[in-house]
N, C-alpha and C positions, 0 to 999 in steps of 0.2 A: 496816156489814159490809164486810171485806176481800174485794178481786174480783171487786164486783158496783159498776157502776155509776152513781152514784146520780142518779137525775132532777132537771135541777135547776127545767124547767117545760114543762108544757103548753099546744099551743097550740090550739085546734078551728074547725073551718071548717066550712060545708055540705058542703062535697068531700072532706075529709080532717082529719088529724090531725096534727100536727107534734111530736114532742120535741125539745126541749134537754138535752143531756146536756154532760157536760165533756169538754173538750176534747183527745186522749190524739196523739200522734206518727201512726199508724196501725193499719189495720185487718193480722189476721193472713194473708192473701191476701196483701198488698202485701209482709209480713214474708218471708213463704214463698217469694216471685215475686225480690224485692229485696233484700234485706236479711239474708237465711238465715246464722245463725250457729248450726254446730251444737252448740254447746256452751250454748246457753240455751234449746234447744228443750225438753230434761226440763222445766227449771223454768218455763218457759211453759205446759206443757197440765199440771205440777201446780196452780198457779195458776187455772187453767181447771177443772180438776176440784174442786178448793176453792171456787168460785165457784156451781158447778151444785150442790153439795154441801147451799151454802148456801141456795141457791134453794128446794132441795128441802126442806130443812126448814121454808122456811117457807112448804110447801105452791102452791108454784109449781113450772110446768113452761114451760119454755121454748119447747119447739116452733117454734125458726128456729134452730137453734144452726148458724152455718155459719163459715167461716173473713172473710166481711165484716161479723160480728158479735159479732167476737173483737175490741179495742181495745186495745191497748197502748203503751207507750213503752219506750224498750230503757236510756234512761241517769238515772235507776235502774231496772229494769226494773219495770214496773208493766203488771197485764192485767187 
């Protein structure tokens, strides 16, 4: 699936839990704080909305959705 990032492993511990995911430029905070290009902010929260879209359909819900759990890279742009 497009815009949903995909796990690539699990780690478990007595104390906690660890994911590995792939590795993207940064998170959407960092973008918003540094990086802010107003001209690819539409196509970044389309992208984001495509993404929770997809979630949704396949009966997941997110419940952390916040701008340090948004990942992207700007050159090509990918979220």
């Amino acid at each position: 699936m497009k815009n949903i990032i995909h796990l690539e492993n699990v780690y478990l511990a007595p104390d906690h839990i660890a994911l590995k995911l792939r590795a993207l430029e940064c998170d959407l905070r960092y973008y918003l704080c540094f990086r802010r290009q107003p001209k690819q902010l539409n196509a970044i929260l389309m992208k984001m909305i495509e993404g929770i879209q997809q979630l949704h359909k396949l009966g997941y819900v997110h419940r952390d959705l916040k701008p340090d759990n948004v990942v992207l890279s700007l050159d090509p742009l990918d979220v």
